[in-house]
MOPAC internal coordinates of N, CA, C and O (Angstrom, degrees):
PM7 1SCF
backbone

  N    0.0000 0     0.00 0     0.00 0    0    0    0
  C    1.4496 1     0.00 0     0.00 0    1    0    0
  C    1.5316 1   107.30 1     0.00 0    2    1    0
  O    1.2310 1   122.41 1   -41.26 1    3    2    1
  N    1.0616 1   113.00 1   138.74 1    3    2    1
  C    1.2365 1   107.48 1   167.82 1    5    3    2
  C    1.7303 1   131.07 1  -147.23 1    6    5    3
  O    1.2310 1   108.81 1   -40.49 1    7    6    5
  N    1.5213 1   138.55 1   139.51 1    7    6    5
  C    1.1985 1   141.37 1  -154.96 1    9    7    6
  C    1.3625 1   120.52 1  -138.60 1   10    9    7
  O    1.2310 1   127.63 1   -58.95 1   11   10    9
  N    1.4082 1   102.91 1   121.05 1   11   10    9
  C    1.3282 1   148.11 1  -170.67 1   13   11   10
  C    1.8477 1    95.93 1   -68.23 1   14   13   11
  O    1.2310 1   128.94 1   -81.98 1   15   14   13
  N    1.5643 1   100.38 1    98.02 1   15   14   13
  C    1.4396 1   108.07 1   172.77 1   17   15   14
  C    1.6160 1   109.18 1   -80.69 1   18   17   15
  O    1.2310 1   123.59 1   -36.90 1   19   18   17
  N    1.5851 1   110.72 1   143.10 1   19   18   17
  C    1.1673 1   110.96 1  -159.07 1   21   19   18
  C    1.7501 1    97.32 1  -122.50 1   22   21   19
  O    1.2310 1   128.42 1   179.70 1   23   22   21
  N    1.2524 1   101.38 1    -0.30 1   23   22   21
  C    1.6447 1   111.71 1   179.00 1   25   23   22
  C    1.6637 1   117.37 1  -128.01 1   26   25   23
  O    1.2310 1   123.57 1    20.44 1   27   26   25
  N    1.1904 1   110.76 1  -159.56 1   27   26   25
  C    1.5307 1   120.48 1   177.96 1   29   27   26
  C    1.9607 1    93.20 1   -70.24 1   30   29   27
  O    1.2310 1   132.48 1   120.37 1   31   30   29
  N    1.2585 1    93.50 1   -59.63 1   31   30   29
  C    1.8898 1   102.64 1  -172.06 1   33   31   30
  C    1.6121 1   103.44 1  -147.17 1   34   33   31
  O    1.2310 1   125.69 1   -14.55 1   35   34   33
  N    1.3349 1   106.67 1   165.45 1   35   34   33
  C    1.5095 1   104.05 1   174.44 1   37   35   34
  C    1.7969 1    74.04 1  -125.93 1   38   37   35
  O    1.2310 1   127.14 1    -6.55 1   39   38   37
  N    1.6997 1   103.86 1   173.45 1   39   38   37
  C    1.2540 1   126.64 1  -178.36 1   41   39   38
  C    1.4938 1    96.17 1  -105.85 1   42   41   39
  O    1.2310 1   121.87 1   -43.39 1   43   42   41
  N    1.6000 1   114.03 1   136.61 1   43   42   41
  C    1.2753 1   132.79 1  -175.96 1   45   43   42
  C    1.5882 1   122.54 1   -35.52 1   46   45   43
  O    1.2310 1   131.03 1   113.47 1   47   46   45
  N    1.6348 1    96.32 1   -66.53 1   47   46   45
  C    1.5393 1    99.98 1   163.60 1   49   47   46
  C    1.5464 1   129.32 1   -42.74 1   50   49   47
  O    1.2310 1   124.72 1   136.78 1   51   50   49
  N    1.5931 1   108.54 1   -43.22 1   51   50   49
  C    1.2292 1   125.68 1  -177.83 1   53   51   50
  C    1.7337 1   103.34 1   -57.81 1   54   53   51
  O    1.2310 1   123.80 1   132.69 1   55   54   53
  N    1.3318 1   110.32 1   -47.31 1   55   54   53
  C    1.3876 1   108.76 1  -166.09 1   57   55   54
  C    2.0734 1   113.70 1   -63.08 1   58   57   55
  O    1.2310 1   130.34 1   146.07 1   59   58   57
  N    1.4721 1    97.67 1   -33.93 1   59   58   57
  C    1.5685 1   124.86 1  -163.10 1   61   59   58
  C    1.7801 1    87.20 1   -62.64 1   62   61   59
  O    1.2310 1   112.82 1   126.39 1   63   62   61
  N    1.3178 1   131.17 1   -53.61 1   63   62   61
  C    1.0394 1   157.49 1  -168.46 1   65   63   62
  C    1.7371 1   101.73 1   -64.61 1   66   65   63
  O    1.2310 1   127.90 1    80.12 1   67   66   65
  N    0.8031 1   102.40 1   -99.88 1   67   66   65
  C    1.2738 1   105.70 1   171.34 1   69   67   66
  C    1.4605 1   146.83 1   -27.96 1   70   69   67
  O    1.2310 1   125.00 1   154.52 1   71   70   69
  N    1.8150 1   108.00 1   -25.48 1   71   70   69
  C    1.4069 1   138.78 1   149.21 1   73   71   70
  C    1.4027 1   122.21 1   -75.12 1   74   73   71
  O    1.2310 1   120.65 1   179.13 1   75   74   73
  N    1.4339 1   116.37 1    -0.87 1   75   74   73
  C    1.2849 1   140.18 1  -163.19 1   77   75   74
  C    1.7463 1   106.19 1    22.49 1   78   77   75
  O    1.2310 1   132.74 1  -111.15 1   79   78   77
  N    1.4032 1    92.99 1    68.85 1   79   78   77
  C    1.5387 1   100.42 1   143.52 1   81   79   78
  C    0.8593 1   142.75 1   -94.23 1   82   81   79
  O    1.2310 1   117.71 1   148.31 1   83   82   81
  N    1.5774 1   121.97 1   -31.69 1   83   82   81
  C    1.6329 1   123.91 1   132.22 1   85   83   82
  C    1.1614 1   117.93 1  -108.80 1   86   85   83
  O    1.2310 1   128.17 1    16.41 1   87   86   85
  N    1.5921 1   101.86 1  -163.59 1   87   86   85
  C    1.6180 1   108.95 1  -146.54 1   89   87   86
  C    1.4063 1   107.61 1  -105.10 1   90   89   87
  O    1.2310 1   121.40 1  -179.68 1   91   90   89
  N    1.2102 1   114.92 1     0.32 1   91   90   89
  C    1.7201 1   133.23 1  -155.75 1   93   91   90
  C    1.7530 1   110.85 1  -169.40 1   94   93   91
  O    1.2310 1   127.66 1   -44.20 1   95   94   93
  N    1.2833 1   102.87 1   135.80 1   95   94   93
  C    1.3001 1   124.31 1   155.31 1   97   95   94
  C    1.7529 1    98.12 1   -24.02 1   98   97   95
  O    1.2310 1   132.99 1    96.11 1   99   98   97
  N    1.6479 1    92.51 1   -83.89 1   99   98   97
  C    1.5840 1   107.83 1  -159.98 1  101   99   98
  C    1.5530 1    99.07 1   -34.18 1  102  101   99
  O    1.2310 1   113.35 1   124.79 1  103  102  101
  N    1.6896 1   130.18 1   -55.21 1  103  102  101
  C    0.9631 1   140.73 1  -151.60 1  105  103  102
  C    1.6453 1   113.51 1   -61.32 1  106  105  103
  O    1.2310 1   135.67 1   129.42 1  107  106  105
  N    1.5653 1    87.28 1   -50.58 1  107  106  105
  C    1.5592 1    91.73 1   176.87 1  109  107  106
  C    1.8681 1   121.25 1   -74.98 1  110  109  107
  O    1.2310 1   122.07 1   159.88 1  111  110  109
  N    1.2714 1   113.65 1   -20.12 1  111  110  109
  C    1.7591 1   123.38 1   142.89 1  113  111  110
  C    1.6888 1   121.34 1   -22.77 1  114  113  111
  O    1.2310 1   134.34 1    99.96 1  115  114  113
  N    1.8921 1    89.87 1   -80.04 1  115  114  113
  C    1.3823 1   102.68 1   173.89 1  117  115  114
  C    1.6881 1   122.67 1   -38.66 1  118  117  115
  O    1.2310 1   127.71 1   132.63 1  119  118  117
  N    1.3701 1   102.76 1   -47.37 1  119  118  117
  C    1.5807 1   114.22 1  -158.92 1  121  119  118
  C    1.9780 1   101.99 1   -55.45 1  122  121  119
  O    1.2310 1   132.69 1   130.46 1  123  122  121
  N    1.8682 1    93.09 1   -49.54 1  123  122  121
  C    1.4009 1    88.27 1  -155.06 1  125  123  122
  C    1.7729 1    90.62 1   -71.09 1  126  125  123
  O    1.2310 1   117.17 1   131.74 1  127  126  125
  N    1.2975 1   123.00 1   -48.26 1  127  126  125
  C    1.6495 1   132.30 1  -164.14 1  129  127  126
  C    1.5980 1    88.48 1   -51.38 1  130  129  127
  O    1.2310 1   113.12 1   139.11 1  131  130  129
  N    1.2194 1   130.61 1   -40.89 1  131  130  129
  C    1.4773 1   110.17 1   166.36 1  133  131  130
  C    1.3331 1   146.17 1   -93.78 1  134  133  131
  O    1.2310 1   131.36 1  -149.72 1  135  134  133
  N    1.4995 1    95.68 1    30.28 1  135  134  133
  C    2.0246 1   127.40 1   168.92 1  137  135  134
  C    0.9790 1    98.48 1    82.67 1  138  137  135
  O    1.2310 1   106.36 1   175.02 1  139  138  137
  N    1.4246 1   142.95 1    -4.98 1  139  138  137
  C    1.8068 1   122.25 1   179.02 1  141  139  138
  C    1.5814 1   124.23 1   -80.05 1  142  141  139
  O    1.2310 1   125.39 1  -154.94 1  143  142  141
  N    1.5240 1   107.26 1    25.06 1  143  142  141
  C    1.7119 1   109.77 1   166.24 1  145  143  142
  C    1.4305 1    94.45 1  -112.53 1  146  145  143
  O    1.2310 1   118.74 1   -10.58 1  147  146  145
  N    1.2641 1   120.01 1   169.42 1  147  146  145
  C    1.7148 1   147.97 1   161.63 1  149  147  146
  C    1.5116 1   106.19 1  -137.96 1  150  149  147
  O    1.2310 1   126.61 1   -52.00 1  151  150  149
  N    1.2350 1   104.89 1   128.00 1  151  150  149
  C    1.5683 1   120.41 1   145.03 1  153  151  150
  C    1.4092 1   108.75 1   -89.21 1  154  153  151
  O    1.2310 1   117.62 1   -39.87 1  155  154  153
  N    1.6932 1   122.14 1   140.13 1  155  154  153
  C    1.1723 1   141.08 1   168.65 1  157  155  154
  C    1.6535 1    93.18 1    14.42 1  158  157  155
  O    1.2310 1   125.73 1  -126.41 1  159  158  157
  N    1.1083 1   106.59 1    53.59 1  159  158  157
  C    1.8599 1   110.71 1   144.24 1  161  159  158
  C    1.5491 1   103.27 1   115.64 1  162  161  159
  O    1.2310 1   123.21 1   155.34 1  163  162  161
  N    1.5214 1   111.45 1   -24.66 1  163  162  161
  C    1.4705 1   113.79 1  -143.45 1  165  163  162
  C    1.9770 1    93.48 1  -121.24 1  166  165  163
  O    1.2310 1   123.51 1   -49.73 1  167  166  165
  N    1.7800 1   110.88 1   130.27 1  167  166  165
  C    1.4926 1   116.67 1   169.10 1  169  167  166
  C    1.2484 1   102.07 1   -25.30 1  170  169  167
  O    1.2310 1   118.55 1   -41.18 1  171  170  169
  N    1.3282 1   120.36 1   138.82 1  171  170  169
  C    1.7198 1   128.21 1   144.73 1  173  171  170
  C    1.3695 1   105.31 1  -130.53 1  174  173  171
  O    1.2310 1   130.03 1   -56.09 1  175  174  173
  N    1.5954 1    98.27 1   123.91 1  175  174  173
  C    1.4733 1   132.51 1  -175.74 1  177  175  174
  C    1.2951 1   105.64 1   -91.62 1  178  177  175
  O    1.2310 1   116.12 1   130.63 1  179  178  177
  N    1.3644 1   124.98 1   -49.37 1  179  178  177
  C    1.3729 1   132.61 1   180.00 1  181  179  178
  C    1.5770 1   108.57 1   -41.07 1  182  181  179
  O    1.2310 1   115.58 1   -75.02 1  183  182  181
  N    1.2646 1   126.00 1   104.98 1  183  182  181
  C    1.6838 1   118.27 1   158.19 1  185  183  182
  C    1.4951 1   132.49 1   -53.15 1  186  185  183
  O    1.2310 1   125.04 1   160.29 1  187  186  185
  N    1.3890 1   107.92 1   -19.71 1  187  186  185
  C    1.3035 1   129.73 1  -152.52 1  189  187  186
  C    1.9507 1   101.28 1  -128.24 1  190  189  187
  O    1.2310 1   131.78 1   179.92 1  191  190  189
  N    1.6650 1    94.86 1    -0.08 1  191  190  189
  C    1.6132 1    95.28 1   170.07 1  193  191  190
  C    1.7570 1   122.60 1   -40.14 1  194  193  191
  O    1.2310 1   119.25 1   -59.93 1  195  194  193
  N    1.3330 1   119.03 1   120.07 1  195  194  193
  C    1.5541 1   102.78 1   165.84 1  197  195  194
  C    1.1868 1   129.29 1   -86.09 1  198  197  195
  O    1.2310 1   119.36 1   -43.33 1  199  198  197
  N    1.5949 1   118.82 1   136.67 1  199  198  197
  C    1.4032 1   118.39 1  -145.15 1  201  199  198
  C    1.7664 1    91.46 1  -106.94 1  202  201  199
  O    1.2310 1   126.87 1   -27.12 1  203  202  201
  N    0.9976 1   104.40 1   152.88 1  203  202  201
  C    1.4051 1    96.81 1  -169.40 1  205  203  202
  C    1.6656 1   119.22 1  -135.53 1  206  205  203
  O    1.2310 1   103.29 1   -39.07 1  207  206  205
  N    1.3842 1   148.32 1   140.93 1  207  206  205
  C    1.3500 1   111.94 1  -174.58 1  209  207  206
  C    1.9604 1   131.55 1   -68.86 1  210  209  207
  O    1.2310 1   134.68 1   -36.31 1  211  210  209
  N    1.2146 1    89.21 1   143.69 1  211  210  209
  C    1.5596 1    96.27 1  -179.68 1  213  211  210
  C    1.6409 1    87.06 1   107.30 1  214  213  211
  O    1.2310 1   111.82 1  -174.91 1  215  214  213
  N    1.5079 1   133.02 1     5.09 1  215  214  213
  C    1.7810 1   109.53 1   156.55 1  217  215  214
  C    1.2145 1   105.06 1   -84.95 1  218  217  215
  O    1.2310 1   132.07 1    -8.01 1  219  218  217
  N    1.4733 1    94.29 1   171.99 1  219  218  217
  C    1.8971 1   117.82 1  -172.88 1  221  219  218
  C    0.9831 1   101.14 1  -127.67 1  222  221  219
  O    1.2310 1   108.72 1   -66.47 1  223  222  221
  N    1.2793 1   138.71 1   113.53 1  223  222  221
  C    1.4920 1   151.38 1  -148.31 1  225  223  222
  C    1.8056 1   105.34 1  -123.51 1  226  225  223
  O    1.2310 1   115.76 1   -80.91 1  227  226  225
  N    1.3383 1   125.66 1    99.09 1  227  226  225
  C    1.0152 1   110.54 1  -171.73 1  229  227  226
  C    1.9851 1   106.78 1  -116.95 1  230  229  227
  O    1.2310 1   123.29 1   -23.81 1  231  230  229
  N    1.0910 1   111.30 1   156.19 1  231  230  229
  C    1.3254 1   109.97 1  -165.58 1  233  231  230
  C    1.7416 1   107.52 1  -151.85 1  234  233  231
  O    1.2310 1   113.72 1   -81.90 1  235  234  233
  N    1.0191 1   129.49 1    98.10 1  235  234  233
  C    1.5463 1   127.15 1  -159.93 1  237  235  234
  C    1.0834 1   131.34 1    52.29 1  238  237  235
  O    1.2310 1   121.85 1    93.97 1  239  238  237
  N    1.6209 1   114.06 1   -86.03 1  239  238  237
  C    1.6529 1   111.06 1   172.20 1  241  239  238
  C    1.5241 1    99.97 1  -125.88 1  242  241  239
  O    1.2310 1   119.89 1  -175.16 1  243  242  241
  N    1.6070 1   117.81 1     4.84 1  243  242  241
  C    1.5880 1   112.30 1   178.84 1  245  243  242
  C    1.4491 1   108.04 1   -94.28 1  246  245  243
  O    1.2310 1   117.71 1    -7.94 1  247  246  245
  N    1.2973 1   121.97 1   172.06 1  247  246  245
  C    1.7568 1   120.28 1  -166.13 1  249  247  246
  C    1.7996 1    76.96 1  -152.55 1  250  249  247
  O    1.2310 1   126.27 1   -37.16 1  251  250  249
  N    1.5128 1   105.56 1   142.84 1  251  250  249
  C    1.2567 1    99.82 1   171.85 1  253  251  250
  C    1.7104 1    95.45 1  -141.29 1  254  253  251
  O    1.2310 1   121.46 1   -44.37 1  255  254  253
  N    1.3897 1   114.80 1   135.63 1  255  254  253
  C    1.4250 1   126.61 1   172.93 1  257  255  254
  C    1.6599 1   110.80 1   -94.18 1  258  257  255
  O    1.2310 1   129.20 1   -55.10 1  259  258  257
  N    1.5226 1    99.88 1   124.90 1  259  258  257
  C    1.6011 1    92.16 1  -172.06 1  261  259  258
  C    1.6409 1    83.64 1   -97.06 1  262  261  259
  O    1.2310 1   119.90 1   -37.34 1  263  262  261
  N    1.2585 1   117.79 1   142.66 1  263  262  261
  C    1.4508 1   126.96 1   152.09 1  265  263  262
  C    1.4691 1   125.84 1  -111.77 1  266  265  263
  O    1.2310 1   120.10 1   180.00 1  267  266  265

C-alpha cells in the first residue's frame, strides 16, 4: 500500500486512521502504544510519531510506503 503525503508529515495515528485500518482514533493509539506498528523495521510507540516521506510503515500483514 502506499500514501501520497500531502504535508511536511502526517502523525502516525492520524495516518492508521485515515487508511482505514482502524475504526477510531482511540483504536489506532492503542495499536501502536501496544508495539504492533514499525517504522522502517523498528517498534513505534510514539502515537503522535511524524511520518515522513521515504518511511515504511508496517502494521500486521500491511506495509505502507509513505511517498
Amino acid at each position: 500500500m502506499r500514501y501520497e503525503l500531502k504535508d511536511e508529515y502526517i502523525e502516525l495515528f492520524k495516518l492508521l486512521k485515515v487508511l482505514d485500518l482502524v475504526d477510531s482514533g482511540a483504536e489506532a493509539k492503542m495499536i501502536v502504544a501496544d508495539g504492533h506498528v514499525r517504522n522502517k523495521g523498528e517498534v513505534e510507540l510514539r502515537k503522535r510519531a511524524k511520518i515522513h516521506r521515504g518511511d515504511i510503515i508496517e502494521v500486521a500483514d500491511v506495509t505502507i510506503e509513505v511517498f
